[in-house]
Structures are given as C-alpha cells and as structure tokens.
C-alpha positions, 0 to 999 in steps of 0.5 A: 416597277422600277422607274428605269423599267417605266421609261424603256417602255414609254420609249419604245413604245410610239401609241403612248406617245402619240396618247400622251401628245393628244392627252397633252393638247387636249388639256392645254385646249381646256386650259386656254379655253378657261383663261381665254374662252371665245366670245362674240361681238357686234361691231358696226363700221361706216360703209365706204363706197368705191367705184363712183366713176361706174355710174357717172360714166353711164350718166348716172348719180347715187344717193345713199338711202338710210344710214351708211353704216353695217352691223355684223357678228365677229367671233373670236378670243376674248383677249382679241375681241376686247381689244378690237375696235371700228378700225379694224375692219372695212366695209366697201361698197363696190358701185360695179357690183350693183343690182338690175335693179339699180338700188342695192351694192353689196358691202364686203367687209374685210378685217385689217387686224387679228385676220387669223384670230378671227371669224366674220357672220357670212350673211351678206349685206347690202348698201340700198342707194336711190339712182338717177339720171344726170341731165344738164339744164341752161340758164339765163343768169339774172343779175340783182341789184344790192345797195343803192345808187347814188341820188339822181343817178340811174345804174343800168346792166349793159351786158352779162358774160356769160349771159348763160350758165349750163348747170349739170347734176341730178335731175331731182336738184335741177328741177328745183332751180329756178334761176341763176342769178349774180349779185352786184353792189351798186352804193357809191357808183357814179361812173361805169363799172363792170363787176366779177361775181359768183353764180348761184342758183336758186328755187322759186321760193327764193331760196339759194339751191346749194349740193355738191353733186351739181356743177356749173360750166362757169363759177363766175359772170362779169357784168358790165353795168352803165351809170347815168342821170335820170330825171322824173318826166310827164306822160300824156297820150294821143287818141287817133281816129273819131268816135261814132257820130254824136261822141267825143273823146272828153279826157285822156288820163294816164296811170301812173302819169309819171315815169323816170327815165335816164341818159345823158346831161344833155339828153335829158335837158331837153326833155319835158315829156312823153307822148304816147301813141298805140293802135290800143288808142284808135277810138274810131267808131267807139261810143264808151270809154276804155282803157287800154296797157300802152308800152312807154318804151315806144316814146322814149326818144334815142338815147334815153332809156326807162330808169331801173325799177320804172314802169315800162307800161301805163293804163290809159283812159279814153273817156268817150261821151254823148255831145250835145251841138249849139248854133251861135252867132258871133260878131267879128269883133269876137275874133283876134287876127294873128300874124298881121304883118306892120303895114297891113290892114285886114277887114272881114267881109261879114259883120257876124259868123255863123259858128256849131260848138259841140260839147257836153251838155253841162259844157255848153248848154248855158254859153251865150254868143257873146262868151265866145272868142276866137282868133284867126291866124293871117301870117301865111296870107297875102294881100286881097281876098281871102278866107281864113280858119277860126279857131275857138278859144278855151276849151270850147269846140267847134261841130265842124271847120269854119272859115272867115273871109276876109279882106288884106290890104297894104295901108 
C-alpha cells in the first residue's frame, strides 16, 4: 500500500483517530510515570491556633496539652514532593469549632504551594486543649525592705498606692499566689522618700509566680516610706489587783526586756522606758505565777512608733508566791522625817512602833527590829497633832499601813 493510499485513510477515517489519540496518552502517561512516579510523604507543621477571643469572651482560657504540631500523609509527583518542605502548608486550629466537651479543636490543614499537584490523607485531626475559667483575685500588696537603713536610723511605710492589686488569669495560676509584693531599697536613706515599683506576685514557697495568661490592673504601686531616729528603751510592766490572801507577787520579768523604737529627736529624748499594762496582768486572787503575751504597742506615748523589725509583743512573768508575816517593834529613832519645813520642829508621840512586814520566808525570817529603817513624809502637813504614813526602806514590806502620830511645831 502506497504511503499516499495510507494517509487518505487515516484521515478519513476519525475511530483511528481518536485510537491514535488515546494510544498517544497512554503512552506519555507511562512515560512520565517512568520519569516522575508519584510518591507519598509524612510531613509535620506547627498548629496555629485562631480565634482566641471565643473563649476569652466566654471568660474562658486554653492550654495546649502535648505537642502543637500535626503529622499527615501528602501524595503527589516525586519532583513535587521533593521539593516541599513545612512552609508549604498550614495547620489551623479554630477555637469556635470546639468540641461540647470543651477539649479538642479540630486542625484544618490547608497546602499554600502545588495545591493542584497535590493530595492530602482525609483523616481529621484534632488539636486536645485543657480549658478553665478565668477568675479575678485582690490582693493586699506587701512591701519588703532591701538593703539596710542608715545606723540609728528607722525607715517605716506610711502608705502604699494602690494598696491592692486585682490580679485576673486562670484559676489554676492564681490559686498558687500567695502574695503581691513591691521591693524597695532602703540603703543611704536619711530623709523621707516615696518609690515606684513593679508588682509582682509570688507563691507560698517564695517563689516569684510569672505566666503571660495572668494580668494585673495596675504594673506598678508608689510607696510612701518615713525615715526617722530609733532609740533602744527599757520595758517594765504593772500588775493590777491583789493575790489571794497569804500571796504576793515577788517579781515582774519581761521577755524580751528591751525594744527599739523610732520617732522624733525630740520625742525620743524624753523617753527612757516603757510601762506595761493589761487586763492579762490582774492578779486578783491568784495564788501562782503565770505569764502572759502583752502588746507594747498599748505603751507607746503619741508620736513614737515600734522601730522596723521590733517585737510589737513581750512575755511577761508574774511570779506569785506564799508569804510569811513578822511582828517587830521599832523605836522612832528608826524613822527619817522628810519634808520638814526650816523653822519647825517635829516629835513623835510614841517612843517605839508597832509595825507587820510580810515577805518570803528567806526574806524576813532572819530581820531584827533593829535592821529595820523607814521614813515619814511630813511636806504636806501643818503645825500640831497629826498622824503620818510609814513607809519602809529597801525591799522590806510592810502587812498593812502604819501610821505614826506625831507632833509639829514652830520653834
């Protein structure tokens, strides 16, 4: 058949044609797939999460549980699949798409390059989040001291503003605060000063609580801080009422017996000590000793204040013990007169007095009268007949008040 003969066929006739064109098709397929075979590959993409506004708006936070990142199968040419790397595809996590359950997102997975060469494993996957409520807690803020004040120098906090801090995240974090604190540095202060400083938080162990899901309504807090003198001062106490019958109160000890406290030059200058009083001190009808935490605060005079870092309370002892009485006769001459005015003369009625001491029994056992003194006070009296309190010298103590007459006269 002449080639001429072959060609008038092929193109009248339109089935070989179409043969021809499939035949053609089938073979380039085979031929590519030769070349360029497709081929699959596992490829995994950090999960970006969208829509975090739809649970904050519901009062709600997330935590990721695990990793945030998905695997998944893609297929395609060899020369494209080579070729592709993480960039090439996003992962999304859609918050508003979340379970009932509140604790998975499903991930769409989206391809940014070769989207027509490719095809992606249909298996959806999902992204498991931990969520909870979102609450608000206030908090006092403390302020601690750094450094060291100036010797003889008392720096004390007037106010803090804000004086609380309303610290708002999830309620897993803020249950693990303890407190809101501000550090201020105190070296080289001799004058009144007021500081800004940052707030922070902090758990019971002392450990600073940071996480960028909590906030605070304010960052910072201005504390207003006072510098003044302090001065070391003696603490004594006071008993009030009287022991049971046949009992005294033998000493008064306080624990510690010394406190620092601060204020003015001029304050503190007239200050030598403080007296301490309490109902916890009232011995009436008590037959032992005690003791007994009394505040120190109650005795501090107007103007002066407890000094940073000083005991605000004290132990006190009250020791009470059995006393025994001694009857003695002493003479008059035993006894100073005080307060007698120049130009008077004063006598006593009697040569001697009767007097009761009442003490231990180590105390007073071994006195004789004539180891006994005391004195009357006359400055208060007037001329003739009159009778005047004894007092005893020393430690000595006497049952019961004992009154002397005596006799005043001009010379």
């Amino acid at each position: 058949m002449s080639v001429k003969r072959l060609l008038k066929i092929l193109s009248n006739n339109w089935g070989f044609k179409i043969l021809a064109l499939a035949l053609a098709i089938v073979i380039w397929l085979v031929i590519v797939n030769i070349e360029d075979p497709e081929k699959s590959r596992v490829m995994t993409v950090p999960v970006s999460v969208e829509n975090e506004e739809y649970l904050l708006d519901q009062g709600y936070s997330y935590e990721i549980d695990g990793r945030s990142e998905v695997s998944f199968t893609v297929s395609g040419a060899r020369t494209i699949i080579e070729d592709l790397s993480e960039s090439d595809f996003k992962a999304v996590a859609d918050l508003s798409e979340i379970n009932e359950d509140m604790d998975s997102v499903p991930i769409q997975i989206s391809v940014t390059r070769f989207n027509s060469g490719l095809t992606l494993q249909k298996r959806t996957q999902y992204l498991d989040i931990t969520v909870e409520k979102i609450i608000s807690k206030d908090f006092e803020i403390q302020v601690e001291e750094k450094g060291t004040a100036p010797e003889n120098r008392n720096v004390s906090i007037v106010s803090v503003n804000p004086s609380t801090v309303t610290v708002t995240g999830p309620e897993s974090i803020l249950s693990s605060v303890a407190e809101a604190r501000v550090t201020v540095d105190i070296s080289n202060s001799n004058d009144d000063f007021s500081r800004n400083e940052e707030i922070t938080l902090w758990d019971e162990s002392g450990k600073q609580v940071e996480d960028s899901k909590i906030t605070l309504s304010d960052r910072q807090a201005t504390v207003q801080l006072s510098v003044d003198a302090r001065k070391d001062v003696t603490l004594t106490a006071k008993t009030s009422g009287t022991p049971e019958e046949g009992y005294q109160v033998t000493s008064i000890e306080c624990n510690p017996e010394k406190t620092t406290v601060a204020g003015a030059d001029d304050a503190l200058s007239a200050l030598t000590g403080l007296e301490l009083t309490s109902d916890e001190l009232d011995v009436t009808d008590k037959n032992e000793s005690f003791t007994a935490e009394v505040p120190i605060t109650s005795a501090l005079p107007s103007g002066i204040i407890l000094a940073e870092g000083a005991p605000s309370m004290t132990t006190v002892k009250v020791t009470i013990e059995p006393y025994i009485t001694k009857e003695l006769t002493i003479s008059t001459g035993q006894i100073a007169v005080k307060g007698l005015a120049d130009g008077y003369t004063l006598t006593f009625d009697e040569d001697t007095v009767d007097i009761v001491l009442k003490g231990r029994e180590e105390d007073i056992a071994d006195i004789e009268a004539e180891d006994v003194t005391g004195s009357v006070d006359v400055s208060s009296l007037n001329t003739g007949n009159q009778s005047v309190t004894l007092k005893m010298d020393g430690d000595l103590t006497l049952d019961a008040n004992v009154t002397v007459p005596v006799r005043i006269r001009r010379d």
